[in-house]
ZABA-67394 format. One line per field, with one value per residue: residue in three letters; x, y, z of N, C-alpha, C in turn. Coordinates in nm, 4 decimals. Layout:
r: [ALA,...]
neast: [X,...]
nnorth: [Y,...]
nup: [Z,...]
caeast: [X,...]
canorth: [Y,...]
caup: [Z,...]
ceast: [X,...]
cnorth: [Y,...]
cup: [Z,...]
//
This chain:
r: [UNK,UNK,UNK,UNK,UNK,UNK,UNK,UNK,UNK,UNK,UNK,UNK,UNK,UNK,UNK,UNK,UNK,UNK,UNK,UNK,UNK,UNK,UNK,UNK,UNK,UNK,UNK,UNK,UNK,UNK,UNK,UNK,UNK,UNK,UNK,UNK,UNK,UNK,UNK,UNK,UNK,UNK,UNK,UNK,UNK,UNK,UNK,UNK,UNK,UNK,UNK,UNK,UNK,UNK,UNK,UNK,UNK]
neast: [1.2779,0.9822,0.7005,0.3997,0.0320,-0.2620,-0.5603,-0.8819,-1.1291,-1.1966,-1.4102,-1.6319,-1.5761,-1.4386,-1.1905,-0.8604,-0.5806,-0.2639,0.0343,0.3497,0.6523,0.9076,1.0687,1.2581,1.0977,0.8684,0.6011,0.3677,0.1045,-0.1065,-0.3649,-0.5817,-0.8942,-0.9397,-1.2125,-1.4352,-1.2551,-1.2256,-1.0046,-0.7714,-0.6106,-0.3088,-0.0867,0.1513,0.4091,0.7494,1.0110,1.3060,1.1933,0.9538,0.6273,0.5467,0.3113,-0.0485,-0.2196,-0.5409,-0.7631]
nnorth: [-0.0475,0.0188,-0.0837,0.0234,-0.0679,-0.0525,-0.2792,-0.4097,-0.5400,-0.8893,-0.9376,-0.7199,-0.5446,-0.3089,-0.0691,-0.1327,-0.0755,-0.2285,-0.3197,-0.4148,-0.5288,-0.4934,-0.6277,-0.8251,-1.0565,-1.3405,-1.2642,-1.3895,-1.3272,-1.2258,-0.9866,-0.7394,-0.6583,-0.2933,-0.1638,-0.3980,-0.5647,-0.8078,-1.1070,-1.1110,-1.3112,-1.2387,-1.2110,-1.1615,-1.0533,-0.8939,-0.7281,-0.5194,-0.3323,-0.2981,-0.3672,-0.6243,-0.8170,-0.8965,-1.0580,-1.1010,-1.3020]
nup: [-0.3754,-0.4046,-0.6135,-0.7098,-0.8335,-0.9888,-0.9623,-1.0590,-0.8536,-0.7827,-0.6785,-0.5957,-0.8102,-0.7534,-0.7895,-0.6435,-0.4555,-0.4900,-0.3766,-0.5114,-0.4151,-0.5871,-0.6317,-0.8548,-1.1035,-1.0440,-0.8750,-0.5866,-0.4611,-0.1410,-0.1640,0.0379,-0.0790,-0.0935,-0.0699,-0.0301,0.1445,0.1250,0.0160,-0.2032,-0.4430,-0.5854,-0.8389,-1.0088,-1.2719,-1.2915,-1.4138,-1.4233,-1.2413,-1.3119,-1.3681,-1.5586,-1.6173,-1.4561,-1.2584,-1.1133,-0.9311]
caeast: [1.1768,0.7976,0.5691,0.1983,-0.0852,-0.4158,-0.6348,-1.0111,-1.1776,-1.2786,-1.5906,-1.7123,-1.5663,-1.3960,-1.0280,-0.7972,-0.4840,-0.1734,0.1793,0.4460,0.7679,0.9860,1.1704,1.1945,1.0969,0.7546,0.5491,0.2073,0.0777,-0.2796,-0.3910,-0.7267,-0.9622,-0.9539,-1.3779,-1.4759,-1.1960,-1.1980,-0.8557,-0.7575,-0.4547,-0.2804,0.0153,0.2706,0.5629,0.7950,1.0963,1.3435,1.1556,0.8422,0.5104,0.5260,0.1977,-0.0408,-0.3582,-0.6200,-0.8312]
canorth: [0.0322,-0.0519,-0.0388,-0.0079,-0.0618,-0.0851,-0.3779,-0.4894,-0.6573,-1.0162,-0.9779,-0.5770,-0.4604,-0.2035,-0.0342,-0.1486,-0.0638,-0.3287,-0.2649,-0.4908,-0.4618,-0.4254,-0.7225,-0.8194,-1.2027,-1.3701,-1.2453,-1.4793,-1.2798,-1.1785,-0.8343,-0.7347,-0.4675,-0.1574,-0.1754,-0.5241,-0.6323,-0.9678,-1.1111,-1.1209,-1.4050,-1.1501,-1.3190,-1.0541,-1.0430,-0.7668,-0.7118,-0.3877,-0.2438,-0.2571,-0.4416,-0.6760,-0.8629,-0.8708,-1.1051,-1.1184,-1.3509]
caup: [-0.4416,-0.4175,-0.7464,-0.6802,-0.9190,-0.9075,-1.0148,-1.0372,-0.7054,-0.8468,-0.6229,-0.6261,-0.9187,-0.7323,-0.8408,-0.5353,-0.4980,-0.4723,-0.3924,-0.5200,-0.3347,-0.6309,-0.6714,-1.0424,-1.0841,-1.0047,-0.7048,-0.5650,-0.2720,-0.1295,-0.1227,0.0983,-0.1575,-0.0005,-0.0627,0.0338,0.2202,0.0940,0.0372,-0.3740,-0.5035,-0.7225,-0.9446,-1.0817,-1.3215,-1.2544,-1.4634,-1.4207,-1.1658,-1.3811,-1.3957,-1.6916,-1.6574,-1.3378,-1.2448,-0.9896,-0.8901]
ceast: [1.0469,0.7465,0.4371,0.1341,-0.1971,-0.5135,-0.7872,-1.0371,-1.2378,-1.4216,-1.6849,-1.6715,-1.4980,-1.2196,-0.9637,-0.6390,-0.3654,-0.0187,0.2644,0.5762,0.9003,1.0834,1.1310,1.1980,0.8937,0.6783,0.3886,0.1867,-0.0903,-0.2446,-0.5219,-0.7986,-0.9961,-1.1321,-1.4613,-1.4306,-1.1759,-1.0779,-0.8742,-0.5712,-0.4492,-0.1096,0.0861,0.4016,0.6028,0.9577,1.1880,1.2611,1.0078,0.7742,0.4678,0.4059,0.1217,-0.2300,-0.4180,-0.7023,-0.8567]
cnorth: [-0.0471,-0.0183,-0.0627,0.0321,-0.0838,-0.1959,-0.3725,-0.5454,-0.7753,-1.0618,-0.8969,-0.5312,-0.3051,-0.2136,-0.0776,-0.1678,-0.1832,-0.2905,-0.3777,-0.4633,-0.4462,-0.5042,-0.8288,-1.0387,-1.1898,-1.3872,-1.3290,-1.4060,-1.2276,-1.0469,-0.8097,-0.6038,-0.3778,-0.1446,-0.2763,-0.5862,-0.7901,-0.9910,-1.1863,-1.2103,-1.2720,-1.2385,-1.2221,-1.1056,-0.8871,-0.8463,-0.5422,-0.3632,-0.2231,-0.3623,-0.5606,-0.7516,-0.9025,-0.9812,-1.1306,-1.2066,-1.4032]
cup: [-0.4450,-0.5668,-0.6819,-0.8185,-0.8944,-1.0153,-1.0056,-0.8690,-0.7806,-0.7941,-0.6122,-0.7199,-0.9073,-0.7716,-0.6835,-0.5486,-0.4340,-0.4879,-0.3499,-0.4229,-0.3979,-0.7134,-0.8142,-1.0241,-1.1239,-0.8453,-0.6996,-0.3963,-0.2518,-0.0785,-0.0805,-0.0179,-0.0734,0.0025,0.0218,0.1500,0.2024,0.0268,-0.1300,-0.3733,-0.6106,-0.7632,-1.0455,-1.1505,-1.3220,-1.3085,-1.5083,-1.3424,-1.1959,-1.3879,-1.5321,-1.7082,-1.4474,-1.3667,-1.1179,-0.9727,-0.7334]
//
């Protein structure tokens, strides 16, 4: 199961969307903003299937 959410861009300020792949733990992966294209460290906890805390920079 995938989760997607959508975050901030840390450099336009645009909504961009990010899709986890599900697996419950701690994920560190880069996502490109669908606006800018510039490549975002995002840093996820995912527990049950669900989003428990999510950061971008």
């Amino acid at each position: 199961m995938e989760e997607t959410t959508t975050i901030d861009c840390p450099y336009c300020n645009s909504e961009t969307l990010v899709i986890l792949d599900g697996v419950d733990g701690d994920l560190d992966l880069v996502s490109d903003c669908e606006n800018c294209c510039r490549p975002i460290n995002v840093k996820a906890s995912v527990e049950d299937g669900a989003v428990v805390s999510i950061q971008a920079g």
